[in-house]
C-alpha positions as CSV (number, residue, x, y, z in Angstrom):
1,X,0.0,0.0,0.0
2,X,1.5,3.4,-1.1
3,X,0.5,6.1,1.0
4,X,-1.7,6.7,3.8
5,X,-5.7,6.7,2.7
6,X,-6.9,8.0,6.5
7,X,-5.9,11.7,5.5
8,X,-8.8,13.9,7.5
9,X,-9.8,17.4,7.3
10,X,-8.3,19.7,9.4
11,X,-11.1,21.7,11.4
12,X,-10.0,25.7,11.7
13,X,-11.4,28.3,14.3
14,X,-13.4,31.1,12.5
15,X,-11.5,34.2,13.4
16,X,-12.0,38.1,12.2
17,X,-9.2,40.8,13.1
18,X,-10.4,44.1,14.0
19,X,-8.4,46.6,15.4
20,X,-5.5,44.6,16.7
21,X,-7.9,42.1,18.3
22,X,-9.0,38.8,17.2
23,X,-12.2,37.2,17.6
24,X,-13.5,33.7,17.7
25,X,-16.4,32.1,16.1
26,X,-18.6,30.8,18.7
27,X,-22.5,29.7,18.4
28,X,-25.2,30.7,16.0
29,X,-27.8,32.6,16.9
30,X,-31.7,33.8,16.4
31,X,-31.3,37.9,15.7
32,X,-33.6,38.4,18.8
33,X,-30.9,37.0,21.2
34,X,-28.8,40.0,21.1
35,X,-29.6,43.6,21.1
36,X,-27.5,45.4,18.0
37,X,-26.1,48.5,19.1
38,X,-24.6,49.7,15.6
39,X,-22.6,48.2,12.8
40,X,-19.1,48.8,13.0
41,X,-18.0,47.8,9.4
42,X,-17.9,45.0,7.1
43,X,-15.5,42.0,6.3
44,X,-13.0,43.8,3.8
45,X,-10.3,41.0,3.1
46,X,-10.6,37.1,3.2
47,X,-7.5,35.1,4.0
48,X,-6.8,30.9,3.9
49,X,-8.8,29.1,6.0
50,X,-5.0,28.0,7.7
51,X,-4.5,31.6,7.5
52,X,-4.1,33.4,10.4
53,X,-5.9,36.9,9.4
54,X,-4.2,40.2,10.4
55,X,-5.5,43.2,8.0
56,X,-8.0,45.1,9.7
57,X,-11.1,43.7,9.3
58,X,-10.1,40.4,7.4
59,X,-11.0,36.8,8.2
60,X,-10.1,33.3,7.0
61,X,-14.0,32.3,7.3
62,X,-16.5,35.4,6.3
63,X,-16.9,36.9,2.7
64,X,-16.1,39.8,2.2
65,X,-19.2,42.6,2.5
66,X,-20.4,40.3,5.5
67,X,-21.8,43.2,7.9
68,X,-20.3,43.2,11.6
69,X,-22.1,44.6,14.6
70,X,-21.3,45.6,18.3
71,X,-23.8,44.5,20.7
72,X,-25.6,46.3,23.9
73,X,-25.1,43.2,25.7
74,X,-21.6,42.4,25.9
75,X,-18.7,44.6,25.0
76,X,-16.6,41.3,24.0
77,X,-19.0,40.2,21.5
78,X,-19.8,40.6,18.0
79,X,-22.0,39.2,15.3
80,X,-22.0,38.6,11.9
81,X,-24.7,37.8,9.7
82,X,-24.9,35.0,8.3
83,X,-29.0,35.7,7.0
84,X,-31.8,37.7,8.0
85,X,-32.5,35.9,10.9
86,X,-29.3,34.4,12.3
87,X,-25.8,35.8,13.8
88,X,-22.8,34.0,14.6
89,X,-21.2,35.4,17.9
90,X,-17.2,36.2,17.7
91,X,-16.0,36.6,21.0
92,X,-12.7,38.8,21.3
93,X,-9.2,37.3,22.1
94,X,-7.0,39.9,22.7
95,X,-3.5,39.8,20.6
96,X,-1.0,38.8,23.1
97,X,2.8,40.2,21.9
């Protein structure tokens, strides 16, 4: 046998880079689970999936145009949407030097 044929797929953590701070894709959610306080921008650059994103607003998961918005609820979260009714939660990770 030439080669191994048990070759999996790697599984990569959704992450978006805003303003020297990464965030993590966590849960999806119902739009009526969060209160949106405002949007702060949209997903300008996609990277790799094995990518480590680093331009403002890039991401190795979302298209670009995807809107991004802060929430009243947590300071530490955002959402993306993903349709008219549900958000994905990225929860911030801040870059550690």
């Amino acid at each position: 046998m030439a080669g191994c044929s048990n070759s999996s797929e790697r599984a990569y953590a959704a992450i978006l880079f805003i303003e020297g701070k990464e965030y993590y894709g966590q849960k999806i959610v119902n739009k009526d689970q969060y209160t949106i306080q405002a949007e702060i921008g949209k997903v300008k650059f996609r990277v790799d999936k094995e990518t480590l994103p680093k331009q403002n607003f890039s991401s190795n998961s979302l298209e670009v145009g995807t809107p991004i918005y802060s929430v009243k609820e947590d300071k530490n979260i955002l959402l993306v949407k993903l349709s008219d009714e549900k958000y994905q939660i990225f929860s911030e990770k801040a870059i550690e030097n």
